[in-house]
C-alpha positions in Angstrom: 0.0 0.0 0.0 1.0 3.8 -0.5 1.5 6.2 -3.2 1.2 3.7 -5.8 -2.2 2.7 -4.4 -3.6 6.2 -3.5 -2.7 7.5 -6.9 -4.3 4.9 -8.8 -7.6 6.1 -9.8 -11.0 5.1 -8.8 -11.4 2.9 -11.8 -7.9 0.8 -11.0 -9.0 0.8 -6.8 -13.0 -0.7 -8.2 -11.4 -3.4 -10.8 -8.2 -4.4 -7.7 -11.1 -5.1 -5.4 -13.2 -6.9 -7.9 -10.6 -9.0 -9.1 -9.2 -10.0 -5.2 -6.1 -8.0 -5.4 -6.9 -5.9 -2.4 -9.5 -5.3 0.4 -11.6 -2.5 1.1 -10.6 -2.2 4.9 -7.1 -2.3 3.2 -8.3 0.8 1.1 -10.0 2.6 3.9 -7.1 1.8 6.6 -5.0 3.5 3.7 -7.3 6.2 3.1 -7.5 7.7 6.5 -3.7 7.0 7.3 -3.0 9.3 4.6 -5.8 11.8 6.2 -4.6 12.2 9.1 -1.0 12.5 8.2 -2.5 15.5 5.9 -5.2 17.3 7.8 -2.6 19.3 9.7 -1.0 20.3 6.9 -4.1 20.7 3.8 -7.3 20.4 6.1 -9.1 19.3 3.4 -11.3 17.8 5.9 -14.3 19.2 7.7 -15.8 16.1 9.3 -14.8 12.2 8.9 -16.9 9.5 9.6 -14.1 6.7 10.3 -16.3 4.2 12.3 -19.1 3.9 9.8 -16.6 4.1 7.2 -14.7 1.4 8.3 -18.2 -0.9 8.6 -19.1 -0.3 5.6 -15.7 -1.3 4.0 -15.9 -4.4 5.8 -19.3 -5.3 4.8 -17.8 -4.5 1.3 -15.3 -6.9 1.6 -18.2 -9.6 2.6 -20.1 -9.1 -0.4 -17.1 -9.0 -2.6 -16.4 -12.6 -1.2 -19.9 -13.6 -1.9 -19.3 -12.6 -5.9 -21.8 -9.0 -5.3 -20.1 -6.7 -7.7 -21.5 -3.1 -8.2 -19.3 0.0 -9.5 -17.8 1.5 -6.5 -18.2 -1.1 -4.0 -15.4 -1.0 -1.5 -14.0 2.5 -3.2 -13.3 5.1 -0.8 -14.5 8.8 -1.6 -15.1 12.0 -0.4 -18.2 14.6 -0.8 -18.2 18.5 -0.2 -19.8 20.0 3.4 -23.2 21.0 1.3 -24.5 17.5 1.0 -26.2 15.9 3.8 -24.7 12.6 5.2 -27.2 10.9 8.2 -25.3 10.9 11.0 -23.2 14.3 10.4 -24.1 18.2 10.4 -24.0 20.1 7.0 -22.4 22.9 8.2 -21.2 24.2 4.5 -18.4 26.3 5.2 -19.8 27.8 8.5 -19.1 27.8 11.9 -21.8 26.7 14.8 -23.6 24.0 16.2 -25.3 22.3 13.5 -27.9 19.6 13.7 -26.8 16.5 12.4 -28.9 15.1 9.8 -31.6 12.3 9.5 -31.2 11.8 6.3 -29.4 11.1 3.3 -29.2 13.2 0.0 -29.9 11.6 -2.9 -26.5 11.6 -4.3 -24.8 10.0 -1.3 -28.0 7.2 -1.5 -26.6 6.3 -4.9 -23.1 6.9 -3.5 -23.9 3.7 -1.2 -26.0 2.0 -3.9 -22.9 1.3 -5.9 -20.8 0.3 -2.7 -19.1 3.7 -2.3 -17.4 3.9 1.2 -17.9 7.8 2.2 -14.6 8.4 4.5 -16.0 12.1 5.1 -17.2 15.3 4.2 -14.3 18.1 2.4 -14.0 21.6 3.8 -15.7 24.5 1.7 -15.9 28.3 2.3 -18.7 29.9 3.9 -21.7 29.1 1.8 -19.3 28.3 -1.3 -19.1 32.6 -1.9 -15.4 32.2 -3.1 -12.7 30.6 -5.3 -10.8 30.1 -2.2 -11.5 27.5 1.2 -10.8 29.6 4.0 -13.2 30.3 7.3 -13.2 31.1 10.6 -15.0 28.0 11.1 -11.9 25.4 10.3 -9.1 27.6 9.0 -7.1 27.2 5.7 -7.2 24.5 3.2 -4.0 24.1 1.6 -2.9 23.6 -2.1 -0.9 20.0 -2.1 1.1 21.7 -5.0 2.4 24.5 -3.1 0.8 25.0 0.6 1.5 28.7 0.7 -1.3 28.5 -2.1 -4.7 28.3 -2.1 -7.0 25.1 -3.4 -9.1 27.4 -4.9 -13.3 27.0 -3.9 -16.1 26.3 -3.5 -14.6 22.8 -3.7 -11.1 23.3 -2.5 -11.3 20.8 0.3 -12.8 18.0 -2.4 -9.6 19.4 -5.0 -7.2 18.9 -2.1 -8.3 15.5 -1.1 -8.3 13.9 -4.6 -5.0 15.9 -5.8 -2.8 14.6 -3.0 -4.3 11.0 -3.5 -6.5 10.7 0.4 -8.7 10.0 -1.8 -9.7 9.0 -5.9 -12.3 11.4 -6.5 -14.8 13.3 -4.7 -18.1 15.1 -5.3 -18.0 18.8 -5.5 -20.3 21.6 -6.5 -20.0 24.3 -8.9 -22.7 27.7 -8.5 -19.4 30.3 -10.3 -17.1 27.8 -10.9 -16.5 25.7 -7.8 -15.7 22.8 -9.6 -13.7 24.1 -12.2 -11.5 26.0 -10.6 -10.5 24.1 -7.9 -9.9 21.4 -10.8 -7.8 24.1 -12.3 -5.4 24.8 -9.7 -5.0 21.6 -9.1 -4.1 19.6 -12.1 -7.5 18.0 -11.9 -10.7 16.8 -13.9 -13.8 18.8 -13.0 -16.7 18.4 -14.3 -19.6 21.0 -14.1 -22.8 19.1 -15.1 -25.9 19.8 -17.6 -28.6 21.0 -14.9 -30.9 18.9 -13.8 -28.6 16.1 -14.6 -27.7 15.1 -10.9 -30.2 15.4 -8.7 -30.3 18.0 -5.9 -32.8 16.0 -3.7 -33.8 16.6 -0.9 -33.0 20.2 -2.3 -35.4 21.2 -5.4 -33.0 23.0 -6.8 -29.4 24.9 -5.5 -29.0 29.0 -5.5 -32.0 28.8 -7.7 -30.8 27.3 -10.4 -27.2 28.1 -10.6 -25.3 25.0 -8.7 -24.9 21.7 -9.5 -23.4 18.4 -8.0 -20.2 17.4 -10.0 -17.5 15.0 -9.9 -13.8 15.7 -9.2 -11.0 12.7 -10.7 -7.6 12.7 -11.5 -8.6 11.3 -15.2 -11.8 11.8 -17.4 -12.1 8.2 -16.6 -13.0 8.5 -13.2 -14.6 11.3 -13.5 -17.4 9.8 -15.6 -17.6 6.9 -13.9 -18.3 9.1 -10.7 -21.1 10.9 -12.8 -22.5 7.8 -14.0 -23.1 6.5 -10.4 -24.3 10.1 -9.0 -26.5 10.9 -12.5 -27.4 7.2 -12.8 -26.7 6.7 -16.3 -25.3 3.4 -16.3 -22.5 3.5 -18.4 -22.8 6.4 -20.4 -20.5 9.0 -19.7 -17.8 5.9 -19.1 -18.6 4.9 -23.0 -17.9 8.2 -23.9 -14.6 8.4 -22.3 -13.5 5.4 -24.1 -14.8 7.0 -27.7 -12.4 9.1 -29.9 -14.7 12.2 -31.1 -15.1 12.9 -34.6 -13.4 16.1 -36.5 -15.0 19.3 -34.7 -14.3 22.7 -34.7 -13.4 23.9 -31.8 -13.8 27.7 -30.7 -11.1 29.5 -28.9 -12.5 32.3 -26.5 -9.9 34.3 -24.6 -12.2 37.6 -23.5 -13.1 38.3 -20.4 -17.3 38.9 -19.5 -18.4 42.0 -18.6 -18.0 42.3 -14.9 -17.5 46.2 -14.1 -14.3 45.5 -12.5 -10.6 45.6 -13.5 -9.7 42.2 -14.7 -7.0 40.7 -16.8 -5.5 37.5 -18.2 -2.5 36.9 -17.0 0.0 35.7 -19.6 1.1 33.0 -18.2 -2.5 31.4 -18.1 -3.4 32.7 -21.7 0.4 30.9 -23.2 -0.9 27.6 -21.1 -4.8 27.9 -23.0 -3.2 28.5 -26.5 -0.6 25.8 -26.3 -3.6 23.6 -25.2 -5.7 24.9 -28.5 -2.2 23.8 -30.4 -2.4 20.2 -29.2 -6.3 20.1 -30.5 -4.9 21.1 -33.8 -2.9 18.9 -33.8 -5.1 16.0 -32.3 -6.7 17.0 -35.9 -9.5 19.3 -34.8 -10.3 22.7 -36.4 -9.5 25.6 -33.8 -10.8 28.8 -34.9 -11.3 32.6 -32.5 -14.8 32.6 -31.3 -16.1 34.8 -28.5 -19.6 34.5 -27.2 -22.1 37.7 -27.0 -22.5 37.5 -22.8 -23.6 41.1 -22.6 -24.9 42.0 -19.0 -25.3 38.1 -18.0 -23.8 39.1 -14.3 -27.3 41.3 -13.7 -28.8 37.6 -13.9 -26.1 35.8 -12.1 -26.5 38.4 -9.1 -29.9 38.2 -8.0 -29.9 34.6 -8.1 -26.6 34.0 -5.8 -27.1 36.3 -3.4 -30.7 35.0 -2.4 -28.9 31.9 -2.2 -27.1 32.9 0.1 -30.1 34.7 1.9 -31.4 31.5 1.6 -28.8 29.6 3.4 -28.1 32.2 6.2 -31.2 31.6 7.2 -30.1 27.8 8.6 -27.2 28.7 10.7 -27.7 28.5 14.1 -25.7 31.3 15.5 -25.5 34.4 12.0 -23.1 36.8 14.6 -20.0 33.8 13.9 -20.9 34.3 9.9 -18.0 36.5 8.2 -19.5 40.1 7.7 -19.5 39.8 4.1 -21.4 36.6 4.5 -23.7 38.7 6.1 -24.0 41.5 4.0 -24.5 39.5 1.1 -27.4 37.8 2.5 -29.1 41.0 3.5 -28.3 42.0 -0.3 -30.0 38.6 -1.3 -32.8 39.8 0.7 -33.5 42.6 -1.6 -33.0 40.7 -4.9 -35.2 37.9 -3.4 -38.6 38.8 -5.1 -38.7 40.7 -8.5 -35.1 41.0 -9.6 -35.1 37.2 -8.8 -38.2 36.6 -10.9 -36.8 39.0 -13.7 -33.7 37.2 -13.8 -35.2 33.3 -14.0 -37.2 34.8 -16.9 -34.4 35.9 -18.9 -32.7 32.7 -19.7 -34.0 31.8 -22.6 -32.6 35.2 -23.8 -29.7 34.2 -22.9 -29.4 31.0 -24.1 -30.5 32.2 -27.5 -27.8 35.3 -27.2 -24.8 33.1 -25.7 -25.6 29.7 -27.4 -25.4 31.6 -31.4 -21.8 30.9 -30.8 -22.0 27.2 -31.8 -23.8 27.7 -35.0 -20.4 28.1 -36.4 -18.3 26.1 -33.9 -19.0 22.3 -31.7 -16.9 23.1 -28.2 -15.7 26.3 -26.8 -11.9 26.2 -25.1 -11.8 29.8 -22.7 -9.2 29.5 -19.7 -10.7 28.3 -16.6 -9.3 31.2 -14.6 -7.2 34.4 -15.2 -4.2 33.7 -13.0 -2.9 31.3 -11.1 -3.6 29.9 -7.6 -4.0 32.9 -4.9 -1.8 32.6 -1.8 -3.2 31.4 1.1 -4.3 34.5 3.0 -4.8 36.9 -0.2 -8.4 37.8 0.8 -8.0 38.3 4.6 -9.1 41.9 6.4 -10.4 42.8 2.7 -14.1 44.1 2.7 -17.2 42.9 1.0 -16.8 45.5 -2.0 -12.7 44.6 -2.2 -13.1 40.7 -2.2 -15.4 40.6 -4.9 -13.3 42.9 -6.8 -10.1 40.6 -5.9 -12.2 36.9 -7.0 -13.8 38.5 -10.1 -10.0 39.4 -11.6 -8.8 36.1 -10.5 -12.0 34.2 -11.5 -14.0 36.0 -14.4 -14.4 32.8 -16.7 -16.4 30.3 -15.1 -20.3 31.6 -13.6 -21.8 32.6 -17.1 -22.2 28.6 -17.7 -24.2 28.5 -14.6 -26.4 30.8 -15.5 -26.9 29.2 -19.0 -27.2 25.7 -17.0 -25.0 24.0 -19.4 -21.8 21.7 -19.0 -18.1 22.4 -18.7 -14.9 20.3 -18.3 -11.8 21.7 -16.8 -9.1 20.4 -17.9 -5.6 20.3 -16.3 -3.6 23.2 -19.3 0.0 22.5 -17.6 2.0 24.3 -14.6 3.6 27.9 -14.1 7.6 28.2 -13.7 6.7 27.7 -9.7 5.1 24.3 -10.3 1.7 25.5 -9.8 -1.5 23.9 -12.1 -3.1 25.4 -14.2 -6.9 24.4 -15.9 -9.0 25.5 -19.5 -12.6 24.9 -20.2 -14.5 22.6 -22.8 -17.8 24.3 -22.5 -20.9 23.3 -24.7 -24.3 23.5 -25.1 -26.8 21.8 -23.3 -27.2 18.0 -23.4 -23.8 17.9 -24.8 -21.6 16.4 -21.5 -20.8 13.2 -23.6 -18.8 15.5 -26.4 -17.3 17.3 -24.0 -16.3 14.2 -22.0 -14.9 12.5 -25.2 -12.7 15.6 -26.0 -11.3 15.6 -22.5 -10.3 11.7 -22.5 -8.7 12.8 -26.4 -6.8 15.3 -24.7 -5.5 13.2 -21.9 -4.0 10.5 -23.9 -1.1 13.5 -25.4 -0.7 15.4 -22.5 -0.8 12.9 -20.1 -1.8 15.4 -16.9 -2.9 12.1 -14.4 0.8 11.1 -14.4 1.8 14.5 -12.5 1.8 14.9 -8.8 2.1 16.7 -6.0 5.1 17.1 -3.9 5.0 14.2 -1.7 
């Protein structure tokens, strides 16, 4: 057991147990030696659940003996603090005495359908707000790449756990980008899935509209086959891993949305996105400049967020622990909660019409992921409500108009800086059109190869 184990993919841990070569006890034993030797260091952790974990590998290992064979049974994996596990709180991101809960989401009931062994639940920022995973509540999470560096967020702690190999994959969510980006900065697969693809239950929908449940992998392959099991779609996504794509002409978008702040690309990010757009050239794809008509998309991202967070504010047991800018955006989200909300559900289809004419001349948009590279830990300390949103939007600008839209993105891993720190790009597409995406990702992987880089150990 060790690295070699850790790093070898949900897929390779699944097939090892099938086939005898391993135990899931010795998996989970593995699993949280390796967590607690980190969670000092990248507190990617919020809460673990060893004792139930450790059952429910051994029960694995039973029906593994008695020739039972589902997709993850006996895999150990992680999920973000914002979906509910029976038996722990979901504090997402914030600090206070939360009830623990009854029940579980739906995702984590398919999770344990398919034999998953849940080791825990990854740290988050307070409500997901940010691209990086820092709160009073449990501190810093650390980049395994470079711990002076943030993980990035939402899904930093799920990023961190999966990049440094505690665990194969995890579940993340993405409202602005909180899969992607984490993905990004840390030489990972995210996936932000097609809407309504992966149930929110016992949610009806997240931030009204704008979040989604997505996986986290090392490789496309695991990636899919932890979207299959949370989106139940049998094989499909894993089929489409395993397919070359055709021919297709692929757009490349380097310009910022409109965001009414000062934002750039930084070069080293926009060399790392066009050398990727080289190797799709030469992978035999057409890559053309195409830039998508957003307009004022952010005046119907807003609205919806912010009563989100409203929304959420409203279950914390104690508000006075929140961060103030936690609380000033809910009180925000409080205005925007009735007719700006309604205004800015209604103007999707708009949207969709304005942002999707872009693939009437092209199949798959590539646009960087983020603008620079991973923030230090720290960078958004003491700064005020008005200053950190002007500090995320410059480092972050990319991602949240596909959650508006609702429609699917891949980050894929685009290389590393001189310092060793990752770097991601988006596949983006339309909606319904994951499996492309998902094919065009696995094409990638096979030339640049991104799952055979890690961490420092």
């Amino acid at each position: 057991m060790g690295a070699e184990v850790a790093f070898a993919g949900l897929g390779s841990q699944a097939a090892s147990l099938a086939e005898g070569r391993t135990s899931a006890v010795a998996l989970a034993t593995e699993a949280f030696a390796r967590i607690e030797r980190a969670q000092q260091t990248l507190n990617a952790f919020r809460f673990l659940r060893q004792e139930q974990a450790m059952a429910e590998a051994a029960d694995a290992d039973r029906r593994l003996a008695a020739g039972e064979r589902s997709p993850l049974l006996g895999v150990p994996v992680a999920i973000k603090d914002d979906v509910d596990i029976a038996g722990l709180p979901t504090a997402f991101g914030c600090a206070g005495d939360f009830p623990v809960r009854d029940n579980d989401s739906e995702v984590v009931r398919r999770l344990k359908d398919a034999g998953a062994v849940i080791v825990g639940k990854t740290n988050t920022p307070e409500i997901g707000q940010w691209p990086f995973t820092e709160s009073s509540a449990f501190g810093a999470t650390r980049n395994p790449w470079h711990t002076d560096y943030s993980p990035g967020g939402s899904s930093g702690g799920s990023a961190a756990a999966v990049a440094a190999g505690l665990v194969s994959a995890a579940l993340g969510s993405d409202g602005a980008g909180s899969v992607r980006i984490p993905a990004a900065w840390n030489n990972l697969v995210g996936i932000k899935t097609q809407r309504g693809l992966v149930p929110s239950t016992p949610e009806p929908e997240l931030f009204h509209g704008l979040t989604v449940i997505g996986p986290l992998a090392r490789t496309v392959a695991d990636a899919a086959l932890l979207l299959d099991v949370v989106a139940g779609t049998g094989h499909r996504h894993q089929h489409a891993a395993q397919r070359t794509p055709d021919r297709l002409r692929i757009g490349l978008s380097i310009r910022i949305p409109f965001t009414a702040t000062k934002t750039r690309l930084d070069p080293v990010v926009r060399q790392a996105v066009a050398r990727l757009a080289g190797t799709l050239a030469e992978l035999g794809h057409e890559v053309v400049p195409a830039e998508p008509r957003y307009g004022l998309i952010g005046l119907d991202f807003l609205p919806r967020s912010l009563a989100g967070v409203h929304d959420w504010v409203g279950r914390v047991p104690d508000t006075a622990v929140l961060d103030p800018r936690t609380r000033a955006n809910a009180r925000t989200g409080s205005w925007l909660h009735g007719h700006a909300l309604r205004l800015s559900r209604k103007a999707e289809p708009l949207l969709h019409r304005q942002v999707g004419a872009v693939f009437r001349d092209i199949d798959v948009l590539l646009a960087p992921t983020t603008a620079t590279p991973p923030p230090r830990i720290g960078r958004f300390d003491g700064l005020s409500g008005w200053q950190t949103d002007q500090a995320m939007i410059a480092a972050c600008p990319y991602a949240w108009p596909w959650n508006v839209l609702g429609w699917p993105g891949v980050n894929v891993p685009a290389g590393l800086t001189p310092d060793g720190l990752p770097l991601g790009a988006q596949l983006l597409g339309q909606e319904g059109t994951e499996e492309r995406l998902i094919s065009l990702a696995a094409e990638l992987e096979t030339v640049e190869r991104w799952h055979e880089r890690k961490p420092p150990a």
